[in-house]
FINUZA-513506 format. One record per residue (C-alpha): x, y, z; residue number from 1. Coordinates in steps of 0.1 Angstrom, whole numbers, plus 5000, padded with zeros to 4 digits. Layout:
@px X py Y pz Z nr NUM $
...
! end
This chain:
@px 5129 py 4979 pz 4814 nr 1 $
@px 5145 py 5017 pz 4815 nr 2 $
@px 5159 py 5015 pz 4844 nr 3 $
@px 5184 py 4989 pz 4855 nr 4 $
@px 5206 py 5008 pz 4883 nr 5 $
@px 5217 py 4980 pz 4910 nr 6 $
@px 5206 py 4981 pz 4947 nr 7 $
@px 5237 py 4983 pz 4969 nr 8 $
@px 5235 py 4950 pz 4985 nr 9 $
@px 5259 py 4959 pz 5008 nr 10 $
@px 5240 py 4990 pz 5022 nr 11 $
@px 5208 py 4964 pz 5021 nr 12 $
@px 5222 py 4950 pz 5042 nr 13 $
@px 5236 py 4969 pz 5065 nr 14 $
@px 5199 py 4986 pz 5067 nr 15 $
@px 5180 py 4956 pz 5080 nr 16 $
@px 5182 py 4960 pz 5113 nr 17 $
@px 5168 py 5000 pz 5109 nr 18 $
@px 5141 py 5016 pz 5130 nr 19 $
@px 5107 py 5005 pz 5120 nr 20 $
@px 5095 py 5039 pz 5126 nr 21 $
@px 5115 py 5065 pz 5111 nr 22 $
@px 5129 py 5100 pz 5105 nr 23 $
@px 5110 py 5113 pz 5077 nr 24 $
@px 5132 py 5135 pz 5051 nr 25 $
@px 5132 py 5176 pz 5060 nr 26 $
@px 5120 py 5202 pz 5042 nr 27 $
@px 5095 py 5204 pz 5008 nr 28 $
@px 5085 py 5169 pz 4997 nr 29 $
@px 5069 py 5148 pz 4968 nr 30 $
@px 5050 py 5120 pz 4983 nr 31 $
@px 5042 py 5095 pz 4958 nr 32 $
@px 5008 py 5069 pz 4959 nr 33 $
@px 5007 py 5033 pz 4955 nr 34 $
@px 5030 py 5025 pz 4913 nr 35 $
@px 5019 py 4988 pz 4915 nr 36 $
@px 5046 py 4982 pz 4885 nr 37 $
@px 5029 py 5007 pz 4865 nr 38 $
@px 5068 py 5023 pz 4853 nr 39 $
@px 5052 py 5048 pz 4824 nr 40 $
@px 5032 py 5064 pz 4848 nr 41 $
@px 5061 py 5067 pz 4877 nr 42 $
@px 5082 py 5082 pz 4845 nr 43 $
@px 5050 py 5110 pz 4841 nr 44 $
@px 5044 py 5119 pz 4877 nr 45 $
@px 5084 py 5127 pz 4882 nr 46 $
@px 5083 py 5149 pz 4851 nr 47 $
@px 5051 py 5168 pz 4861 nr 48 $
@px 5065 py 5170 pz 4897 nr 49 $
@px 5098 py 5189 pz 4881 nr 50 $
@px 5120 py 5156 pz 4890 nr 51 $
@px 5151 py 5150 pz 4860 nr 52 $
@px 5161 py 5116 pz 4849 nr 53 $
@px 5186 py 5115 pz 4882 nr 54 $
@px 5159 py 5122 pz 4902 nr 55 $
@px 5173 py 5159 pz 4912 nr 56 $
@px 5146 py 5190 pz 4914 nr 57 $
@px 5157 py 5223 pz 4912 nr 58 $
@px 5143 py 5237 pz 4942 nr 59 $
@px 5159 py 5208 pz 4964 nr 60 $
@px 5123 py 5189 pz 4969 nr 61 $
@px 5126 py 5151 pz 4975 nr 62 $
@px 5104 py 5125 pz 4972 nr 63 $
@px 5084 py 5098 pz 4995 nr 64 $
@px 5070 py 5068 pz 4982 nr 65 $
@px 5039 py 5054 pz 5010 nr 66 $
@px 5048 py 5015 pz 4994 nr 67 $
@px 5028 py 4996 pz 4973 nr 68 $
@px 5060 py 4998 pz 4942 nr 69 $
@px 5047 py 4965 pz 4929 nr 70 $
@px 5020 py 4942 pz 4916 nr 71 $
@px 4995 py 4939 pz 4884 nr 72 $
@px 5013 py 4967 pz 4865 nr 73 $
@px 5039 py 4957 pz 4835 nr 74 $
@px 5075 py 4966 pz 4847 nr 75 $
@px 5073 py 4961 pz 4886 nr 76 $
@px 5108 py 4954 pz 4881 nr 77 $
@px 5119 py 4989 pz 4867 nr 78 $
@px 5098 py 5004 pz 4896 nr 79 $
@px 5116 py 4991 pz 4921 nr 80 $
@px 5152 py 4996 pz 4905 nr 81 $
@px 5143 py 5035 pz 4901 nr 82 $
@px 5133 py 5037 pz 4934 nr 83 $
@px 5160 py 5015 pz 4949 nr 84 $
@px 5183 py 5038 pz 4931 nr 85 $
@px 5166 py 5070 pz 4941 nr 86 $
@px 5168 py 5061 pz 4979 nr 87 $
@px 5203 py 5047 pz 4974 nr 88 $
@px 5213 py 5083 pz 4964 nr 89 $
@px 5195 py 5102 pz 4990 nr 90 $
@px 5167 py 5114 pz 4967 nr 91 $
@px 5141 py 5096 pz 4981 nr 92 $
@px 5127 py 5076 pz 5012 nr 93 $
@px 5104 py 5052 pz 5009 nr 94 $
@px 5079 py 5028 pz 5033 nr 95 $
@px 5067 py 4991 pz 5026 nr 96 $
@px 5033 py 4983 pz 5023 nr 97 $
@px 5011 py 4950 pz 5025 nr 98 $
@px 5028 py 4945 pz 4984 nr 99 $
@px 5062 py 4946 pz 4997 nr 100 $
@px 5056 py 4921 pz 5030 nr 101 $
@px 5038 py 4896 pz 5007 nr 102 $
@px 5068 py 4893 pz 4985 nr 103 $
@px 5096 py 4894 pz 5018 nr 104 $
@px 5074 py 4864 pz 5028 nr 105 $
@px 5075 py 4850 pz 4999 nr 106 $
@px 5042 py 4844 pz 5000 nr 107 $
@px 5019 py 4839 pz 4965 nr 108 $
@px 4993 py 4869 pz 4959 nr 109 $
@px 4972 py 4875 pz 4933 nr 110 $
@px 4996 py 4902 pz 4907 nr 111 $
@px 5032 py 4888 pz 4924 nr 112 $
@px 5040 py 4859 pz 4906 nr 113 $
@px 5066 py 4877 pz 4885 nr 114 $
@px 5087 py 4884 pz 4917 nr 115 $
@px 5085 py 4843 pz 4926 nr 116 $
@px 5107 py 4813 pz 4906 nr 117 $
@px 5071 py 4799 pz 4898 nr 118 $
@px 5048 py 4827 pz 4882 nr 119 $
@px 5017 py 4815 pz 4893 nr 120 $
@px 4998 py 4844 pz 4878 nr 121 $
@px 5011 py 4836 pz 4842 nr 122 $
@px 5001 py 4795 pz 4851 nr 123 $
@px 4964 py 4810 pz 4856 nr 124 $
@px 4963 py 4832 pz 4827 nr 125 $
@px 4968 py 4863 pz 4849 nr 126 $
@px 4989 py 4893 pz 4842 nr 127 $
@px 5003 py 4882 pz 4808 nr 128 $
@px 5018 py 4913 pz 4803 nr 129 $
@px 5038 py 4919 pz 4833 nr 130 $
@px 5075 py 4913 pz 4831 nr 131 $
@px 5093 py 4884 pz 4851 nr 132 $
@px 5120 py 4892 pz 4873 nr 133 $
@px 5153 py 4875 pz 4867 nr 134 $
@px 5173 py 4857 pz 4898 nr 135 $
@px 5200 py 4888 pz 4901 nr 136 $
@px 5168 py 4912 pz 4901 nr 137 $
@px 5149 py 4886 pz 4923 nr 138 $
@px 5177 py 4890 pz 4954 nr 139 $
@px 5183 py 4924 pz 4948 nr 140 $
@px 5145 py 4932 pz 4950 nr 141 $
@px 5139 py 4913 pz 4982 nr 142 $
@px 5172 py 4934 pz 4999 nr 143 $
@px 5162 py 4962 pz 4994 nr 144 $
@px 5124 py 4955 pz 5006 nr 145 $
@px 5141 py 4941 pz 5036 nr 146 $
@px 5155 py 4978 pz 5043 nr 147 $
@px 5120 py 4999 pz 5045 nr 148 $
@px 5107 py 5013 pz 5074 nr 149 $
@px 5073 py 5010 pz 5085 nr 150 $
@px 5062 py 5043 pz 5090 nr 151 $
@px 5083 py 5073 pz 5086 nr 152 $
@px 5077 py 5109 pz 5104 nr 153 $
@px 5084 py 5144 pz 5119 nr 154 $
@px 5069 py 5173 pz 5137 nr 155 $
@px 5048 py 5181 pz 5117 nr 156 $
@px 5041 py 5153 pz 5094 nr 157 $
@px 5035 py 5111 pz 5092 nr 158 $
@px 5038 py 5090 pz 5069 nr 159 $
@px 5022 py 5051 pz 5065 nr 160 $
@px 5011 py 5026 pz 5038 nr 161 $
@px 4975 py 5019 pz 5056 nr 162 $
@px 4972 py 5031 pz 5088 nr 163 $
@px 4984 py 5053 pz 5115 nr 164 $
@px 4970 py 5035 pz 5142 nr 165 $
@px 4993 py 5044 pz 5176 nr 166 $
@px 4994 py 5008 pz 5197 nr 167 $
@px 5008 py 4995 pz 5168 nr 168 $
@px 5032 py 5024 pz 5160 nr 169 $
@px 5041 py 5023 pz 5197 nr 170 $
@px 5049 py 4984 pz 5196 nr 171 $
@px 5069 py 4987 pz 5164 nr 172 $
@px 5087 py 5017 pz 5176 nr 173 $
@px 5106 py 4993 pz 5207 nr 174 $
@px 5107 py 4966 pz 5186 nr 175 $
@px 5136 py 4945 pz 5191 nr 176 $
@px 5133 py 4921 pz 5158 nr 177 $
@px 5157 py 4919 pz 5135 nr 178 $
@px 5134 py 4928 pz 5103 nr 179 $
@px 5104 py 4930 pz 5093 nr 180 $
@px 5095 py 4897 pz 5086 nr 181 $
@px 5106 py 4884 pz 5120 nr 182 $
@px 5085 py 4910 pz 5135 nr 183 $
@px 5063 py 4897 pz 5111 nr 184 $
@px 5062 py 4860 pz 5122 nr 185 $
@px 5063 py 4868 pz 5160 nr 186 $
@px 5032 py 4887 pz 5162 nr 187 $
@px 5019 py 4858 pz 5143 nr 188 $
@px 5027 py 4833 pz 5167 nr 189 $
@px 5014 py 4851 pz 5194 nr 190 $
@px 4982 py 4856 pz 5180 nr 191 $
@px 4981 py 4821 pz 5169 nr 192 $
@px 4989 py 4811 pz 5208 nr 193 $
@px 4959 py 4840 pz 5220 nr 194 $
@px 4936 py 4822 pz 5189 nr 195 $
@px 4941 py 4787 pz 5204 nr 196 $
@px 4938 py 4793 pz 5241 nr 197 $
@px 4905 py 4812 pz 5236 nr 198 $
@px 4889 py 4781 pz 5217 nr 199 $
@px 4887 py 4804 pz 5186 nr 200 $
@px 4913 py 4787 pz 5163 nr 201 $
@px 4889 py 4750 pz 5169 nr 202 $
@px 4856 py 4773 pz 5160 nr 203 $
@px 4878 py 4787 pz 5128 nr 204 $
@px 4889 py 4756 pz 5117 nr 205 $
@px 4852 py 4734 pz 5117 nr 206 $
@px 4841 py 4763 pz 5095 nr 207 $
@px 4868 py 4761 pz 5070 nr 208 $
@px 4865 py 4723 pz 5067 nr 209 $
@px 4825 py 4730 pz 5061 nr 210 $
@px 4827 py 4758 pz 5035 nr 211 $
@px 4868 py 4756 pz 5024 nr 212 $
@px 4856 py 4749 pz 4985 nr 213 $
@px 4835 py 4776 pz 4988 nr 214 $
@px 4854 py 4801 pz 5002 nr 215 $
@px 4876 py 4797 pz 4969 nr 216 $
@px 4842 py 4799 pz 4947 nr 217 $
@px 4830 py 4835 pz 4935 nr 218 $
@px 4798 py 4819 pz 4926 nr 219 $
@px 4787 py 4804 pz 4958 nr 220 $
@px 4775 py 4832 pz 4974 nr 221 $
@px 4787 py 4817 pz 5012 nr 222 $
@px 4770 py 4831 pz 5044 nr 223 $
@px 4789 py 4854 pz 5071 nr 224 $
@px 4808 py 4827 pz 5086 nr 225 $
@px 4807 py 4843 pz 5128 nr 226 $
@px 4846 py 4822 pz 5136 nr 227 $
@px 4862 py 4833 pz 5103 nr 228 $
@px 4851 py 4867 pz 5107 nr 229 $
@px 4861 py 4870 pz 5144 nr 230 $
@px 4898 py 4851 pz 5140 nr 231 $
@px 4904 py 4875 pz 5106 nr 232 $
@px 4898 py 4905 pz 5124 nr 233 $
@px 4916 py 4895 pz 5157 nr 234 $
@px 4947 py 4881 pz 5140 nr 235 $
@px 4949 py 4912 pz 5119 nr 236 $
@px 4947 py 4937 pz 5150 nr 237 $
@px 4971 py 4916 pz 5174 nr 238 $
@px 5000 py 4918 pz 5143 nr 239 $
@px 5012 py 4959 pz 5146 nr 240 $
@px 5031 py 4946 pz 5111 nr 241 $
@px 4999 py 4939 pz 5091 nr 242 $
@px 4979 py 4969 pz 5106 nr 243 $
@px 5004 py 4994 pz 5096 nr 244 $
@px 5008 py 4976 pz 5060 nr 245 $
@px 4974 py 4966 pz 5058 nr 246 $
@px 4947 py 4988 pz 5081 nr 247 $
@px 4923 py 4980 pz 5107 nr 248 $
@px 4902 py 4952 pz 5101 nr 249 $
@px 4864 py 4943 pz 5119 nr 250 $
@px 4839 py 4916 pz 5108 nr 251 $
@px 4822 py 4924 pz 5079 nr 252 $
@px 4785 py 4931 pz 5078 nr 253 $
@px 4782 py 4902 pz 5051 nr 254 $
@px 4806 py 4886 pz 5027 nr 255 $
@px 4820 py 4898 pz 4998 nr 256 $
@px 4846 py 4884 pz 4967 nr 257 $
@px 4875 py 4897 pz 4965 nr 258 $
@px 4909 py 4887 pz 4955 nr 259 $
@px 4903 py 4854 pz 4945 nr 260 $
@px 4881 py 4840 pz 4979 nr 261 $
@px 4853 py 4853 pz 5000 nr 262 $
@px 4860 py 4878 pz 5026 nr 263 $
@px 4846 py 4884 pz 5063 nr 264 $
@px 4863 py 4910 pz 5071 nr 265 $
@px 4864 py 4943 pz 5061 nr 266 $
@px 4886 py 4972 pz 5061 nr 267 $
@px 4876 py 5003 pz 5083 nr 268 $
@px 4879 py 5041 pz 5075 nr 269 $
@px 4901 py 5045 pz 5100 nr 270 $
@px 4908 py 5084 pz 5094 nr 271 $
@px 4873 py 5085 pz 5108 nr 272 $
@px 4888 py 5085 pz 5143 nr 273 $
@px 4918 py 5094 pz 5139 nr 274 $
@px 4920 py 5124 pz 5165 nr 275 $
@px 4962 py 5139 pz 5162 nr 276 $
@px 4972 py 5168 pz 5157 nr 277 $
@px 4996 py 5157 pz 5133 nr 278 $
@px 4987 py 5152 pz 5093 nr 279 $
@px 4992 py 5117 pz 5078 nr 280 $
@px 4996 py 5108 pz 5047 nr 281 $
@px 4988 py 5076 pz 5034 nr 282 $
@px 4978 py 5050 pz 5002 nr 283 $
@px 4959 py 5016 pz 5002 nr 284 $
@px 4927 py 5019 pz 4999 nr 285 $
@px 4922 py 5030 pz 4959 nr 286 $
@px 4907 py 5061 pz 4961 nr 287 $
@px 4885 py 5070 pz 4927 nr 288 $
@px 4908 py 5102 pz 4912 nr 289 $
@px 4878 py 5119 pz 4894 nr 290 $
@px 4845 py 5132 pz 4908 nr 291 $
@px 4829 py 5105 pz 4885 nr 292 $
@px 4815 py 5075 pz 4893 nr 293 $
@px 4822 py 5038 pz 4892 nr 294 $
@px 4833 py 5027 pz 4858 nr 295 $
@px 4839 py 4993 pz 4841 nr 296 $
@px 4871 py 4987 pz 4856 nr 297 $
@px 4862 py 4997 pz 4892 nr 298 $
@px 4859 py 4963 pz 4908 nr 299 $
@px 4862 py 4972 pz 4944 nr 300 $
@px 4845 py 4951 pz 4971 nr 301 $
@px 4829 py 4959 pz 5005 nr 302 $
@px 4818 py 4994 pz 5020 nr 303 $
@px 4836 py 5025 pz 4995 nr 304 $
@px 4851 py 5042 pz 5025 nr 305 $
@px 4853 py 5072 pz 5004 nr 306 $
@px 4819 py 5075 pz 5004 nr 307 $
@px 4809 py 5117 pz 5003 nr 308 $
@px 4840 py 5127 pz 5003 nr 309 $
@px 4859 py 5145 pz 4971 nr 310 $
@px 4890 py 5134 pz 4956 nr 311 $
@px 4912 py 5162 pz 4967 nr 312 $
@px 4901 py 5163 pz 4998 nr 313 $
@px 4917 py 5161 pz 5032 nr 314 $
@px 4899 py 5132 pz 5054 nr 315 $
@px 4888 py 5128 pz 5096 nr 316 $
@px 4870 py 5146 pz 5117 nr 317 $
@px 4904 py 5170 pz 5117 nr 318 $
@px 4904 py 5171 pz 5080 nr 319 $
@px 4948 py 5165 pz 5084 nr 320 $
@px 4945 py 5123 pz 5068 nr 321 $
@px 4948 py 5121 pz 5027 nr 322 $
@px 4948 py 5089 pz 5013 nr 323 $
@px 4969 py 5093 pz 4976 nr 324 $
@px 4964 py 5058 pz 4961 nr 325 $
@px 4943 py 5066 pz 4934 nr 326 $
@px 4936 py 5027 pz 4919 nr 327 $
@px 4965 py 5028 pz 4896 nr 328 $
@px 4967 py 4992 pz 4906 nr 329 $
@px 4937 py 4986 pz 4882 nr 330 $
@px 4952 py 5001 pz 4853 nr 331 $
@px 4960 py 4968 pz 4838 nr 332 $
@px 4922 py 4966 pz 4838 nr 333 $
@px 4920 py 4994 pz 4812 nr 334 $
@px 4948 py 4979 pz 4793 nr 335 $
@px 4929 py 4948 pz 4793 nr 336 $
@px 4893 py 4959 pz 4782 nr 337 $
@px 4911 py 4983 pz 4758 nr 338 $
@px 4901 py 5014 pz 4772 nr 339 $
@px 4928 py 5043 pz 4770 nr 340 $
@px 4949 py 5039 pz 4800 nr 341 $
@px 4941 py 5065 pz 4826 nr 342 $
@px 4904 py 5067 pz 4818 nr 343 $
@px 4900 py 5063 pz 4851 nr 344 $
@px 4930 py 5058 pz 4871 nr 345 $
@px 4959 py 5074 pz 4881 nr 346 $
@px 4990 py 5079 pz 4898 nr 347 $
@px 4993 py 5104 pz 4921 nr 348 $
@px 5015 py 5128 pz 4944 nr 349 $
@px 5009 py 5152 pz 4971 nr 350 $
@px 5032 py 5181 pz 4975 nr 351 $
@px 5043 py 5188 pz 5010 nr 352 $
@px 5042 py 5217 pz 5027 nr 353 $
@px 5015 py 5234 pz 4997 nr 354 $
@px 4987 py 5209 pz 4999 nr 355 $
@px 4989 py 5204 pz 4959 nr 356 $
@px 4978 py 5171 pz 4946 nr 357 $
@px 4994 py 5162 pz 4910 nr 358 $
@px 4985 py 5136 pz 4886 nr 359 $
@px 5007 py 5116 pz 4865 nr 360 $
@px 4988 py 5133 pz 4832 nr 361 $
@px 5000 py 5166 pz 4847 nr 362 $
@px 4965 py 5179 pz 4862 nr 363 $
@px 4972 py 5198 pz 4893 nr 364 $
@px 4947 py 5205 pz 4920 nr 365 $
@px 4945 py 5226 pz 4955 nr 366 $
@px 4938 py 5201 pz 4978 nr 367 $
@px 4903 py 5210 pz 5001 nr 368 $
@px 4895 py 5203 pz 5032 nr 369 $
@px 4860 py 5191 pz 5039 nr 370 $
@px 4843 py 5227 pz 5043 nr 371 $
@px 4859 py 5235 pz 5008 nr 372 $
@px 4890 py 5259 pz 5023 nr 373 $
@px 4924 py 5254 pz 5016 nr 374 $
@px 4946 py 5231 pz 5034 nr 375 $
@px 4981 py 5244 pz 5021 nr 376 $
@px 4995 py 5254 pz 5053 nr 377 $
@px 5011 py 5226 pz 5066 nr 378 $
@px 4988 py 5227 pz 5097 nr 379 $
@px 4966 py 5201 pz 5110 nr 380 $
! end
């Protein structure tokens, strides 16, 4: 690990009780894509983007990370030291995404074992090469997580992990909750009190008990299940928490495998419909970075939402929504199946006001809107 900087604690601390919507950083900006522990590449990107070893640039820029820091990659430890550091010091900002709630809940996801006293990745054979966190990292990893906003913006720009969706920002934004977590489990509740008095949670649970093994079972193959579908997609869209960490979910047109069980529901383009003024920039959703197509290591599930659209191109009917994830979080895929790493993933940053998206192997390119002209303005 390069990087072993401490979190303040103490201004962790302090911090937990912040705005869950946020003043987003003036002037020029760096904004970062999904690292999912992948600490080489973070190391790249900076250096392309101009950024020294402190994290200073000599034109004054600072950087924006949309969340994501950790997960599947080798050294999600470093990752988050760097950046804990970087924010400590007023060089960066950043946002938690679905990666970050997971491990403030302390709940077990498939690539964030090495954050939990139990690796259950490394018990399955899973992510052998990423680095376990000790206890002093542990606490001061959670801390810090338990200081991020949800969404960060200004006047003329917005920043989210997944999804700009405004009920959600509008309930976070006079949110009373004491972090994120208990915002978290509230919205939970409700929903799990709405679920129950509609008769939905009974028609959910006799279709668990009939297909639960299944679920769990990449070869089965189960049907669209009509009550798991429905309570997935309501539960997701009553909880402002998971939409703005995690997008908008509907029912899914049929089933699919991913992440270790069946799903039925899927997640939604939402830029499609997004109608502000205002340009947001987002990760998530594992964009492919190269006008190529699916490769070996491309094991997305569902719809590809990116579907006729370019890599370097601004998204929505107002062409002002660019998703920047660009599936580093497969990367240990390449490693893996011993292809180089980067064949076809990559880390990414867009440069804020100039449109210019850069790559963690240094290739710059002039980001597009959909009719081809050049979105460097700033403008929606």
């Amino acid at each position: 690990m390069k990087d072993t900087a401490p979190v303040n604690q103490d201004a962790a601390r302090r911090g937990a009780g912040r705005a869950f919507i946020a003043a987003l950083f003036d002037g020029a900006l760096d904004l970062v894509g999904d690292v999912h522990g992948e600490h080489e590449a973070l190391d790249h990107l900076l250096q392309a983007l101009g950024y020294d070893a402190a994290g200073d640039h000599p034109e004054g820029r600072r950087l924006v990370f949309v969340g994501d820091l950790t997960d599947r990659g080798p050294d999600s430890v470093s990752v988050v030291l760097k950046v804990a550091r970087l924010v400590r010091d007023g060089r960066a900002q950043c946002i938690a995404g679905n990666h970050e709630l997971n491990i403030l809940r302390k709940a077990p996801k498939e690539g964030n074992g090495w954050v939990l006293p139990v690796n259950h990745d490394h018990a399955e054979g899973k992510f052998r090469a990423s680095l376990s966190a000790l206890d002093h990292h542990r606490a001061a990893i959670e801390q810090f997580f338990a200081t991020l906003p949800l969404a960060l913006e200004r006047g003329d720009l917005r920043v989210v992990h997944a999804c700009w969706h405004g009920p959600s920002i509008e309930a976070l934004r006079t949110a009373r909750d004491a972090g994120t977590v208990a915002a978290d489990e509230r919205f939970v509740a409700s929903s799990q009190r709405l679920l129950e008095e509609s008769g939905l949670l009974e028609a959910y649970q006799r279709e668990r008990h009939e297909f639960g093994a299944a679920l769990r079972d990449a070869r089965a193959a189960p049907p669209l299940l009509p009550a798991i579908a429905e309570f997935g997609a309501r539960r997701q869209m009553a909880n402002p928490v998971r939409v703005l960490t995690s997008g908008i979910e509907r029912p899914a047109r049929a089933p699919f495998y991913s992440g270790g069980r069946w799903r039925m529901v899927e997640r939604v383009a939402w830029w499609q419909e997004y109608q502000d003024p205002i340009p947001v920039v987002f990760g998530h959703f594992w964009r492919r970075p190269l006008a190529a197509p699916a490769d070996a290591t491309d094991e997305r599930s569902g719809p590809d939402l990116f579907a006729g659209t370019r890599f370097d191109q601004w998204l929505g009917p107002r062409h002002n929504a660019f998703c920047v994830d660009y599936s580093i979080g497969r990367r240990f895929l390449e490693r893996e199946r011993r292809l180089r790493p980067g064949t076809s993933t990559r880390l990414g940053a867009i440069r804020w006001p100039e449109a210019e998206l850069v790559f963690d192997d240094g290739t710059r390119h002039a980001v597009t809107r959909r009719d081809g002209s050049f979105a460097g303005d700033g403008q929606a």
